[in-house]
LUMZALO-727293 format. One record per residue (C-alpha): x, y, z; residue in one letter; residue number from 1. Coordinates in Angstrom, 1 decimal. Example, Ala and Ser with C-alpha at 12.3 -4.5 7.8 and 13.67 -1.06 7.14 Angstrom:
xx=12.3 | yy=-4.5 | zz=7.8 | type=a | seq=1
xx=13.7 | yy=-1.1 | zz=7.1 | type=s | seq=2
This chain:
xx=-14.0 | yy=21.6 | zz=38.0 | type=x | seq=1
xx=-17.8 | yy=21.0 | zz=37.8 | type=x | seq=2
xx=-19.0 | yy=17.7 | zz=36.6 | type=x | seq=3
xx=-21.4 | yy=19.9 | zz=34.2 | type=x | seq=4
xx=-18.6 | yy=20.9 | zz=32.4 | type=x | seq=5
xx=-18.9 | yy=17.2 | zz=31.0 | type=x | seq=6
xx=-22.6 | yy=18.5 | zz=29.1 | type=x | seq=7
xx=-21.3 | yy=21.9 | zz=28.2 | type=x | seq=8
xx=-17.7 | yy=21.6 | zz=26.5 | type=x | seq=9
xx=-18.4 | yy=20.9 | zz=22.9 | type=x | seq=10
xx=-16.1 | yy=19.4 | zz=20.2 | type=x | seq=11
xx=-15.8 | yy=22.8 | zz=19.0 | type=x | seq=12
xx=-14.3 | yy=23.8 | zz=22.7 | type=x | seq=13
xx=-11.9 | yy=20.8 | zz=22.1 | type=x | seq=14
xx=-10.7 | yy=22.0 | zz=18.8 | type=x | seq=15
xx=-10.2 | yy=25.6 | zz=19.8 | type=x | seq=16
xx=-7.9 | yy=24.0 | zz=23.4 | type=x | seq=17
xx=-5.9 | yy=21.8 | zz=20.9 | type=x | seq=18
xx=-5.0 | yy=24.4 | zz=18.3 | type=x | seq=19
xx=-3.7 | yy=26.8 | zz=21.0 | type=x | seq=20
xx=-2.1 | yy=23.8 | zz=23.2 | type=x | seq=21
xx=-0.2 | yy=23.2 | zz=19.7 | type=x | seq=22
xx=0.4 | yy=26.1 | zz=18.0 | type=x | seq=23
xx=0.9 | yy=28.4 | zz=21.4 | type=x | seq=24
xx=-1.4 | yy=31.7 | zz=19.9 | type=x | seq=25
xx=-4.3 | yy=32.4 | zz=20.1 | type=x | seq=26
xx=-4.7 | yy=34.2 | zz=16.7 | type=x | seq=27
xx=-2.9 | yy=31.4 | zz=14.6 | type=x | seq=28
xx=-5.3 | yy=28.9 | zz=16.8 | type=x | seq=29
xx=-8.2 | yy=31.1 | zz=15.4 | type=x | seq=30
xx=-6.8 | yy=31.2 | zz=11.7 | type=x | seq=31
xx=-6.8 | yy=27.3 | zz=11.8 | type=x | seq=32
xx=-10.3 | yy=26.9 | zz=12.3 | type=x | seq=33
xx=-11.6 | yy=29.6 | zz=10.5 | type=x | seq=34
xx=-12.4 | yy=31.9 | zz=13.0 | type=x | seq=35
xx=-12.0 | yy=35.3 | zz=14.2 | type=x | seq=36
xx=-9.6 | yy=36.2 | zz=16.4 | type=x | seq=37
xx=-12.5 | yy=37.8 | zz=19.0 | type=x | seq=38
xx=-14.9 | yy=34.6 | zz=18.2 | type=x | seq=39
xx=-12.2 | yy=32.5 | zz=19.2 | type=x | seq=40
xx=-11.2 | yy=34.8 | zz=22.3 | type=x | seq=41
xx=-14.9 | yy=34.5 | zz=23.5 | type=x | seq=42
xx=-14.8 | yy=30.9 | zz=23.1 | type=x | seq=43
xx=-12.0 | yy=30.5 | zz=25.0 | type=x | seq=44
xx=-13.9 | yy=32.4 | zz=27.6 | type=x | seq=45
xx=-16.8 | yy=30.3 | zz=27.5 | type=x | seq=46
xx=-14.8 | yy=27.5 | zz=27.9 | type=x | seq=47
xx=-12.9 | yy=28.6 | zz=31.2 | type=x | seq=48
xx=-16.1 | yy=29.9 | zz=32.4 | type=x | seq=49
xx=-17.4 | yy=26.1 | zz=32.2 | type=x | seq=50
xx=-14.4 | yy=24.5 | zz=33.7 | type=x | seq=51
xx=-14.2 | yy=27.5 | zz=36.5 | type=x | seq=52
xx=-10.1 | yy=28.7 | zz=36.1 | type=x | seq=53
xx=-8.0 | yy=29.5 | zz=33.6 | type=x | seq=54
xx=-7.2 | yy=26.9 | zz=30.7 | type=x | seq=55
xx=-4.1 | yy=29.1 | zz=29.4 | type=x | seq=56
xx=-1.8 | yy=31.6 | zz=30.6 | type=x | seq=57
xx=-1.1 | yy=34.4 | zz=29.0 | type=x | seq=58
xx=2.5 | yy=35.4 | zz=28.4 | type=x | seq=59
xx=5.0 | yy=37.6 | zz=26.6 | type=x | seq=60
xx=6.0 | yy=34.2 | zz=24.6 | type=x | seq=61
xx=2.4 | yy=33.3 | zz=23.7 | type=x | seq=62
xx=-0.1 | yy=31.1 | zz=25.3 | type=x | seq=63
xx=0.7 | yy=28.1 | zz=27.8 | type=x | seq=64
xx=-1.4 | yy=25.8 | zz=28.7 | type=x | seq=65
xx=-1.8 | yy=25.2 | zz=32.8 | type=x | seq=66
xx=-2.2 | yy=22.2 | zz=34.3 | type=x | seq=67
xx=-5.9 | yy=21.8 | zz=33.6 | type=x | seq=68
xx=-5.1 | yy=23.4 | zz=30.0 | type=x | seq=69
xx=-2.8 | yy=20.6 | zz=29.4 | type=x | seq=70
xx=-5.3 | yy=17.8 | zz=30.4 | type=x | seq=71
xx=-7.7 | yy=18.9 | zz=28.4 | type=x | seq=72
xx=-5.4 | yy=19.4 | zz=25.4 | type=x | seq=73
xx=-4.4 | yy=16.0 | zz=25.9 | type=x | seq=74
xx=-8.1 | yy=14.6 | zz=25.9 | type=x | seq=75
xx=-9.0 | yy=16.5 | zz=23.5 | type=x | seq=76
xx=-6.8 | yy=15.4 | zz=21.0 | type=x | seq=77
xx=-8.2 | yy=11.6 | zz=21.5 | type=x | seq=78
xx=-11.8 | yy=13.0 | zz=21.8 | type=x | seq=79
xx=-11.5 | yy=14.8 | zz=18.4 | type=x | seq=80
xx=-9.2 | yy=11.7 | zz=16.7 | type=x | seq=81
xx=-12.5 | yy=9.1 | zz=18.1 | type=x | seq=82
xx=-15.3 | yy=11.8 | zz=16.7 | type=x | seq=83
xx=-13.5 | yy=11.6 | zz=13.0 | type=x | seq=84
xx=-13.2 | yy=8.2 | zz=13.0 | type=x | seq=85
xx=-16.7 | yy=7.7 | zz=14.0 | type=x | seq=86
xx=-17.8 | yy=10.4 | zz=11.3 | type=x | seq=87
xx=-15.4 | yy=7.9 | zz=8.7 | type=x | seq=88
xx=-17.0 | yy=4.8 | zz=9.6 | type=x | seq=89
xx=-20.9 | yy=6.6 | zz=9.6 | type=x | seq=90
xx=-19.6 | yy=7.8 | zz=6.3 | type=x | seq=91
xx=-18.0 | yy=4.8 | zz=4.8 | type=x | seq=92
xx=-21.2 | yy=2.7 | zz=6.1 | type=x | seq=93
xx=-24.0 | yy=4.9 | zz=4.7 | type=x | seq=94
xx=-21.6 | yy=4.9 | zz=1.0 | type=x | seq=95
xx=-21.4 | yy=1.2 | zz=1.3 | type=x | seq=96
xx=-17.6 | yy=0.9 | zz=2.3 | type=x | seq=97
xx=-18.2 | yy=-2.0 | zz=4.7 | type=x | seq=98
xx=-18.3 | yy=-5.4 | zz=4.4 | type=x | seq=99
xx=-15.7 | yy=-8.0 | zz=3.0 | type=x | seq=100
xx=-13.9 | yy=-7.6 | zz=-0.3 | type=x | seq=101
xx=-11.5 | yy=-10.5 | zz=-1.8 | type=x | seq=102
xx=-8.8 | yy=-9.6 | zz=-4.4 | type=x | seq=103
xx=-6.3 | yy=-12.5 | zz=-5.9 | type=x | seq=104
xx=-3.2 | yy=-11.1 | zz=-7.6 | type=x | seq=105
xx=0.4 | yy=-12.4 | zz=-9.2 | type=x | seq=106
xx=3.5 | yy=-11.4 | zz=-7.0 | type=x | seq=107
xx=4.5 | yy=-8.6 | zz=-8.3 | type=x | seq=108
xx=0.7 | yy=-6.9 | zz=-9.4 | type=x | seq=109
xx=0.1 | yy=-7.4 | zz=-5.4 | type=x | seq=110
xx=3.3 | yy=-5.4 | zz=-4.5 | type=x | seq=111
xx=3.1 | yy=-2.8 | zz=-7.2 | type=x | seq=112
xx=-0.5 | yy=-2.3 | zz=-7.0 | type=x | seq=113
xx=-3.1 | yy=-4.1 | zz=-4.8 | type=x | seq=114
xx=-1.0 | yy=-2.7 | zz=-1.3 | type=x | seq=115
xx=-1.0 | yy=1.0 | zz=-2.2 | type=x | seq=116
xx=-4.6 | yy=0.5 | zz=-3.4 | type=x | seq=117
xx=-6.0 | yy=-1.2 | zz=0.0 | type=x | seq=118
xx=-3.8 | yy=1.7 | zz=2.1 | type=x | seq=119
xx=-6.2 | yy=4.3 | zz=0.0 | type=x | seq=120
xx=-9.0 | yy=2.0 | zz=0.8 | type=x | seq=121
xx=-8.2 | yy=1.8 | zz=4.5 | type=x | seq=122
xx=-8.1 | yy=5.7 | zz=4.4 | type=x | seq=123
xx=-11.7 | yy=5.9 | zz=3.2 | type=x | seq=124
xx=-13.0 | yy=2.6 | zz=4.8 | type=x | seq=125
xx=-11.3 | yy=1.2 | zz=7.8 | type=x | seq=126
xx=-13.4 | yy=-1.3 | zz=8.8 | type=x | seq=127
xx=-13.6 | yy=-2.9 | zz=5.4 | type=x | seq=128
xx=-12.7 | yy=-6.7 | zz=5.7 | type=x | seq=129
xx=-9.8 | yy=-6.9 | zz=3.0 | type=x | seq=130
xx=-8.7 | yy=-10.4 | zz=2.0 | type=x | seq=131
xx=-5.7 | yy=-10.9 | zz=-0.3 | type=x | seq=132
xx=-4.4 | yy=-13.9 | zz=-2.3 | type=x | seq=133
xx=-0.9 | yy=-14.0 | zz=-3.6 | type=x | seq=134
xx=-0.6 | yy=-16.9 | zz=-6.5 | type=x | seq=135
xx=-0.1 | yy=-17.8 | zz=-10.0 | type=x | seq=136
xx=-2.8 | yy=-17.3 | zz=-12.3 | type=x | seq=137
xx=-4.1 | yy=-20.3 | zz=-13.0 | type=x | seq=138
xx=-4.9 | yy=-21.0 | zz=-9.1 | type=x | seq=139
xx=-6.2 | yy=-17.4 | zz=-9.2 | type=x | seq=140
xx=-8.6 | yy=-17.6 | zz=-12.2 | type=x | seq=141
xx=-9.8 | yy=-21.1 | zz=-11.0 | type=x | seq=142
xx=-11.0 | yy=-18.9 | zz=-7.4 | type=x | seq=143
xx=-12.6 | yy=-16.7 | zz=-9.5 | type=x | seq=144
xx=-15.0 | yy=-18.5 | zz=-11.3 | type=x | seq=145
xx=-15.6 | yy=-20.5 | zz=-7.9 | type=x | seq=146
xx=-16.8 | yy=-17.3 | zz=-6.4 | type=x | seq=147
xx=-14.1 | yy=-17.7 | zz=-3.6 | type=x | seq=148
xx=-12.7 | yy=-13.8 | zz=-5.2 | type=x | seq=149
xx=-14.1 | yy=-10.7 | zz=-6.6 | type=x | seq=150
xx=-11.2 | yy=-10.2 | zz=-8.9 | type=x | seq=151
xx=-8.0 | yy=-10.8 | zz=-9.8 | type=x | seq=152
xx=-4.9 | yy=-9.2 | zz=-10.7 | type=x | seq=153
xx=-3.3 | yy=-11.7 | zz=-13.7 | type=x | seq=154
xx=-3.4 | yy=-13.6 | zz=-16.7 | type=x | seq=155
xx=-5.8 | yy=-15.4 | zz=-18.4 | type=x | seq=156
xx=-5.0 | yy=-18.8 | zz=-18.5 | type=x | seq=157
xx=-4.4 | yy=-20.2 | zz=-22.8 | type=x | seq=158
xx=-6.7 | yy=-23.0 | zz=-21.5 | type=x | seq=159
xx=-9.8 | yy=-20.9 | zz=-20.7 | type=x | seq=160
xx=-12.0 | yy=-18.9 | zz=-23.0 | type=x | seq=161
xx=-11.3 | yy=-15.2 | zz=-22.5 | type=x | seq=162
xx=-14.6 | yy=-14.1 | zz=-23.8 | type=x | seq=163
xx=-16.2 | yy=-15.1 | zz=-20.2 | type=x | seq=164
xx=-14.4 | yy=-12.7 | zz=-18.0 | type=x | seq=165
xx=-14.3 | yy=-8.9 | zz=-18.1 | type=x | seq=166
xx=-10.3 | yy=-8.1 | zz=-18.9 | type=x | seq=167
xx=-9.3 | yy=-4.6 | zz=-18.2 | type=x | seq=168
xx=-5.8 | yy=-2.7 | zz=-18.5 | type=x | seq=169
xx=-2.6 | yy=-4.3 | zz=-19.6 | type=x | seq=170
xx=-0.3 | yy=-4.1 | zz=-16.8 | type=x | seq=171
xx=3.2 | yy=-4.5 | zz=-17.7 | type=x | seq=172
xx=5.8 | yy=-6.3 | zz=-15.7 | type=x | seq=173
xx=9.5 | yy=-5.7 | zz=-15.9 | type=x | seq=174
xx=12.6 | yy=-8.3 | zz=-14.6 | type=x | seq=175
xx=15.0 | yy=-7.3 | zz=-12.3 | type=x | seq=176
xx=17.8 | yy=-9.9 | zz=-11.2 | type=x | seq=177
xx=18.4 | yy=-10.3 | zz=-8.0 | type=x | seq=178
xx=20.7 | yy=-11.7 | zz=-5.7 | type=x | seq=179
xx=22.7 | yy=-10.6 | zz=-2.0 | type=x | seq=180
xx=25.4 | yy=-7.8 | zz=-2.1 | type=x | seq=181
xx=28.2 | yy=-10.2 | zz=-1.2 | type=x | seq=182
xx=27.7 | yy=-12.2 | zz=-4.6 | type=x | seq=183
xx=31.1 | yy=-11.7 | zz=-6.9 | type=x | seq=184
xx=28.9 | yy=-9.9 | zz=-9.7 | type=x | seq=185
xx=27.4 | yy=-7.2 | zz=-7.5 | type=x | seq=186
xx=30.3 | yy=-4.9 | zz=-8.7 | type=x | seq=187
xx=30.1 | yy=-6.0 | zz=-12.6 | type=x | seq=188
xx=28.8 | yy=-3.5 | zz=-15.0 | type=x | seq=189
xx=26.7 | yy=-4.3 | zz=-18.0 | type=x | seq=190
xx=26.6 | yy=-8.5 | zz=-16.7 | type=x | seq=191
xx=25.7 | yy=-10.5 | zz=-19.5 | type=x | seq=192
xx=23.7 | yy=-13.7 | zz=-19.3 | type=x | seq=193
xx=27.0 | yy=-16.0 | zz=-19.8 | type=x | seq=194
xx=28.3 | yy=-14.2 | zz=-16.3 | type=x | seq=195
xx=25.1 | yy=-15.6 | zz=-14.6 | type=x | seq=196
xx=24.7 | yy=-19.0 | zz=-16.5 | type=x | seq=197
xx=27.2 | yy=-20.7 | zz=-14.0 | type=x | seq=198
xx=25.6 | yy=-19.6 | zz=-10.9 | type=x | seq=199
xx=22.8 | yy=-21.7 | zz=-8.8 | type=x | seq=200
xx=19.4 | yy=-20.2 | zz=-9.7 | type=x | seq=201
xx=16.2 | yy=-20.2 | zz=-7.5 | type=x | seq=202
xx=12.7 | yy=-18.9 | zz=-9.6 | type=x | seq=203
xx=9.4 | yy=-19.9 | zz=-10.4 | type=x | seq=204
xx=8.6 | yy=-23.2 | zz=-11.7 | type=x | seq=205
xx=8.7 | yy=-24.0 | zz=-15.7 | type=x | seq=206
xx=5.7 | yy=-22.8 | zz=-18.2 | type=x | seq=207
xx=5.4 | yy=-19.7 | zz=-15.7 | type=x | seq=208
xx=5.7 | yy=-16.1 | zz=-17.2 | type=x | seq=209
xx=8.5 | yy=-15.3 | zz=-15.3 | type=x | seq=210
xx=9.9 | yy=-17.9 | zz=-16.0 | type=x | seq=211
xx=9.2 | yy=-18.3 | zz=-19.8 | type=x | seq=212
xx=10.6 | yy=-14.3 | zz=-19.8 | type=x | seq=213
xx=13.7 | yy=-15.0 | zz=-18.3 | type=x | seq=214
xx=14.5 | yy=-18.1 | zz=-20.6 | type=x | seq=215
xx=13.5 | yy=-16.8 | zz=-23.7 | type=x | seq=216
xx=16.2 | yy=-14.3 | zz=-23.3 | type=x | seq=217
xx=18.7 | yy=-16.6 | zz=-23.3 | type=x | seq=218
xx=17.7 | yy=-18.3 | zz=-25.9 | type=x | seq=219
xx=17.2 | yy=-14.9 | zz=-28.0 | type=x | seq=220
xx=21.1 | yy=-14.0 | zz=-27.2 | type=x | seq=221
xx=22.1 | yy=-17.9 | zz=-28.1 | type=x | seq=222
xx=23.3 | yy=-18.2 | zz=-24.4 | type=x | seq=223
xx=22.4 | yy=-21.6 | zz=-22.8 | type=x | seq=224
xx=19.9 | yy=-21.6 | zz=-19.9 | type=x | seq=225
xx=21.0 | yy=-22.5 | zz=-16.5 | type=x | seq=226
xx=21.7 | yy=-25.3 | zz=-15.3 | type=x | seq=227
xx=21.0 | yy=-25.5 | zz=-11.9 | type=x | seq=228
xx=17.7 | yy=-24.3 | zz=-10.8 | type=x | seq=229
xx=15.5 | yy=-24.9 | zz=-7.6 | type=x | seq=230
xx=12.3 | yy=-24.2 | zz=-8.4 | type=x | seq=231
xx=9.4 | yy=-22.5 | zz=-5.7 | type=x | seq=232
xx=6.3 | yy=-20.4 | zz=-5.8 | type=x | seq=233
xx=7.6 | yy=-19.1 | zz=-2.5 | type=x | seq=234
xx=9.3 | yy=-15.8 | zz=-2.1 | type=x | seq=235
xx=10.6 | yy=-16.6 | zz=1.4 | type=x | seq=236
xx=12.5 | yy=-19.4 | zz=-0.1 | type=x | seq=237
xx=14.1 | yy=-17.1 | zz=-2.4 | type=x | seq=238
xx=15.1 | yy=-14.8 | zz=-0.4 | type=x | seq=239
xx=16.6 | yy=-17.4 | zz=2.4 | type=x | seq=240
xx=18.3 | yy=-18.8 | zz=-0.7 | type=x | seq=241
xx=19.5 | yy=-15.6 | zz=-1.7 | type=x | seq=242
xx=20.8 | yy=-14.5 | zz=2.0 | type=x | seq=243
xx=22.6 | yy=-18.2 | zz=2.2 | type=x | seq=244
xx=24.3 | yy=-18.8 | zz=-1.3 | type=x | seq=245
xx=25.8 | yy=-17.0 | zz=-4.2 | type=x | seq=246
xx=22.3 | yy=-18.0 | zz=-6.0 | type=x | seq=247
xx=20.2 | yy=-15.8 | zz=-8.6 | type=x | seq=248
xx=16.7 | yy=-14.6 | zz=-8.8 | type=x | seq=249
xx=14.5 | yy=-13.2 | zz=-11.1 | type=x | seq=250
xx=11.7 | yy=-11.3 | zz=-9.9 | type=x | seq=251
xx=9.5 | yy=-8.4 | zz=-10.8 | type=x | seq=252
xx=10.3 | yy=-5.1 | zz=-10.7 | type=x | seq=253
xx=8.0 | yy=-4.1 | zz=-8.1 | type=x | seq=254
xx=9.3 | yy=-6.8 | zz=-5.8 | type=x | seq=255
xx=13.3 | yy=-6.3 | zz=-6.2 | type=x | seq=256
xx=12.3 | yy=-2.5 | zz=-5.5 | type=x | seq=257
xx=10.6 | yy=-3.5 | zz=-2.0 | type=x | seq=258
xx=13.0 | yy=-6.5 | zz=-1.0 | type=x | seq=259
xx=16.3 | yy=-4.3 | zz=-2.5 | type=x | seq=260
xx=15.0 | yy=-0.2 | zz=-2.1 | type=x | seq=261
xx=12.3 | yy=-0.1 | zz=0.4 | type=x | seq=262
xx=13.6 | yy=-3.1 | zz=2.9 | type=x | seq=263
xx=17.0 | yy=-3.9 | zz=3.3 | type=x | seq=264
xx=17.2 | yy=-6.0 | zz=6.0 | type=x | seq=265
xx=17.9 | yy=-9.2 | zz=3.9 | type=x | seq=266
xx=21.0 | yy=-7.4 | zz=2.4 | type=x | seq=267
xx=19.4 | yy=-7.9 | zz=-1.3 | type=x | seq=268
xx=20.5 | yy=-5.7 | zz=-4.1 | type=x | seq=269
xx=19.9 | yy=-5.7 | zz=-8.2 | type=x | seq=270
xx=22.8 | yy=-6.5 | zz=-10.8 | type=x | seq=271
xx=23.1 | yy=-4.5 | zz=-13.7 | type=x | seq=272
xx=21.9 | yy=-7.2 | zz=-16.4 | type=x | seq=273
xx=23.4 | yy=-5.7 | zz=-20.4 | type=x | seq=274
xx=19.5 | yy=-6.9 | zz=-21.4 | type=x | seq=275
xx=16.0 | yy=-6.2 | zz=-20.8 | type=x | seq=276
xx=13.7 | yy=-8.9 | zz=-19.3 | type=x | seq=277
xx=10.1 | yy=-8.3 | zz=-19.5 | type=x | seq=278
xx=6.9 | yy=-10.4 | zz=-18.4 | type=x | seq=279
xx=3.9 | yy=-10.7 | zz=-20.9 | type=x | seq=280
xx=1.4 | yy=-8.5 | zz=-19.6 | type=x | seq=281
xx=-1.2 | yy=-9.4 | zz=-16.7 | type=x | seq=282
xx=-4.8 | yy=-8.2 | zz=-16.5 | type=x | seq=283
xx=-7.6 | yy=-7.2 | zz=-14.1 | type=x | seq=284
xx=-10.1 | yy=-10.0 | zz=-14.1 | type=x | seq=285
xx=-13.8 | yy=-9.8 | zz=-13.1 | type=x | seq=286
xx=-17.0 | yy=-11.5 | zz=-14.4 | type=x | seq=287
xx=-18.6 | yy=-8.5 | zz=-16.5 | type=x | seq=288
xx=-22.2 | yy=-11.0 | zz=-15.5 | type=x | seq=289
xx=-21.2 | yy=-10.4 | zz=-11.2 | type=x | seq=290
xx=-22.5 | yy=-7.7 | zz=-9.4 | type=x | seq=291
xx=-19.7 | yy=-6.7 | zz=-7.2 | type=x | seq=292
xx=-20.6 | yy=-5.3 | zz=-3.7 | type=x | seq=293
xx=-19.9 | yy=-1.4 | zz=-3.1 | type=x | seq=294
xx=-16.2 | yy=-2.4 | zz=-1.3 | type=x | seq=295
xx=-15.2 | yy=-4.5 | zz=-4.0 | type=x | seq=296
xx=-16.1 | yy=-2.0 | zz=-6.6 | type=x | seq=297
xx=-14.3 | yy=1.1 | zz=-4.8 | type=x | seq=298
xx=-11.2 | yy=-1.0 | zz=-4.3 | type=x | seq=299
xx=-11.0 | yy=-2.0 | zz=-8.1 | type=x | seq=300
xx=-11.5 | yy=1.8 | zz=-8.9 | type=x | seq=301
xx=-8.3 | yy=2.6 | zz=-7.0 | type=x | seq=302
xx=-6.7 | yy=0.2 | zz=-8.8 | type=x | seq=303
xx=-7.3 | yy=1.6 | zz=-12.1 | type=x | seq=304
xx=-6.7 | yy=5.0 | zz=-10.6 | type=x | seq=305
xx=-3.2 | yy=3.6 | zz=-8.8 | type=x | seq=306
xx=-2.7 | yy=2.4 | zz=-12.8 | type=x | seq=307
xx=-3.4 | yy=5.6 | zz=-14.4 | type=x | seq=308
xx=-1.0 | yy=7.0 | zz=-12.1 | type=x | seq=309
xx=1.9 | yy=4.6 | zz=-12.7 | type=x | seq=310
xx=1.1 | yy=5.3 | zz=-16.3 | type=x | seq=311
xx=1.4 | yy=9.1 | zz=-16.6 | type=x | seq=312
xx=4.3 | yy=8.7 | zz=-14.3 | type=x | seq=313
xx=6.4 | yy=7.1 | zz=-17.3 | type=x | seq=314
xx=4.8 | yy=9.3 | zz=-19.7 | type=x | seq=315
């Protein structure tokens, strides 16, 4: 094999040894790129005429690659994968898709939407710098207006004045109740909050929404609040209270479904609560007055988008 084959195969030689390598025709090779079937036969000619012997054998079966064939198929499937990524990253940096973005969100509004909006953001961008906070909204908003975030997924605090931020979107959060599949209610249809008062319950600390939600249903049905409560911010706690105890959290929606549905390694699961618990709304938080870089701005479009989404999914 001449070491001028180095200068002569092209990307478009690469593409064409792949396609066969994979798909083990040469005419269903040519109909992937877009080419003839005698274009691509005179490329594959080229290309064995620069490497000096055959790259494929033909055969009653189809095409198999030889020996050199199958290194080259093998190359060329990391030469190809390192040309797209460099055209993605020459892309993303000449769109302004570089550079650092900071998003703060509640629990569940980073579950349900900031992840699947960063993994859209990663496809277009992948060398974006992506920094996430995960806290109540007070700590949140208080990062914002210190510059230390370019926008937040929550709820404006009743202490601040509103009319300084930008507030998009009302995103609603739903309750589910949570607790590990050996607890004695797992089994129990329609539970009702008197089944639950007596058990030990771990949730967020008092005056949170969460919090506030899951009380003022108890209150509404005239069933008294429980008793014994450890209170954390922490969602590992919960969960190694949960997987240790006959204990009871709330949490949103979004977070049962990826703790309970998407992950069940902590052997969590959902009881089937008689009543509806749901969260006053959270917002997306930006100063209208800040000029957001191009990463920031792209990521809070696919936000809204991931929103939109959610929304005409229920509809």
């Amino acid at each position: 094999m001449s070491e001028n084959m180095v200068h002569r195969l092209q990307p478009k030689h690469f593409s064409l040894i792949r396609s066969i390598a994979e798909l083990g025709q040469l005419s269903l090779a040519a109909q992937a790129l877009a080419l003839t079937q005698p274009a691509a036969s005179r490329m594959l000619g080229e290309i064995e005429r620069y490497v000096g012997t055959a790259v494929f054998n033909r055969t009653p079966k189809g095409m198999e690659p030889t020996p050199v064939g199958l290194a080259l198929a093998r190359r060329a499937q990391n030469l190809l994968e390192e040309i797209h990524e460099a055209a993605r990253e020459v892309d993303a940096i000449r769109r302004g898709m570089t550079g650092t973005v900071r998003v703060g969100a509640v629990t569940g509004a980073a579950v349900g939407y900031v992840v699947p909006a960063i993994q859209s953001l990663k496809d277009e961008a992948p060398g974006a710098d992506v920094h996430v906070d995960v806290a109540p909204s007070l700590k949140l908003v208080h990062d914002l207006i210190a510059g230390h975030l370019d926008f937040v997924l929550g709820r404006v605090p009743a202490s601040m004045d509103p009319r300084q931020f930008r507030v998009d979107n009302a995103f609603t959060e739903d309750v589910d109740i949570v607790v590990h599949q050996t607890h004695p209610l797992v089994n129990v249809d329609n539970v009702h909050l008197s089944h639950m008062t007596h058990f030990p319950w771990v949730m967020q600390a008092p005056g949170s929404p969460l919090r506030l939600a899951v009380e003022s249903v108890f209150i509404e049905q005239g069933t008294p609040i429980p008793a014994n409560i450890v209170n954390t911010t922490s969602l590992l706690v919960m969960i190694a209270m949960l997987a240790s105890s006959n204990a009871i959290a709330p949490m949103s929606r979004e977070v049962a479904d990826l703790l309970c549905r998407q992950t069940r390694t902590a052997g969590l699961c959902t009881l089937k609560v008689d009543v509806e618990m749901t969260v006053m709304p959270y917002h997306l938080i930006s100063f209208s007055s800040k000029r957001m870089t191009p990463i920031a701005i792209r990521l809070r479009e696919l936000l809204l988008k991931e929103f939109e989404l959610r929304n005409r999914n229920k509809g």
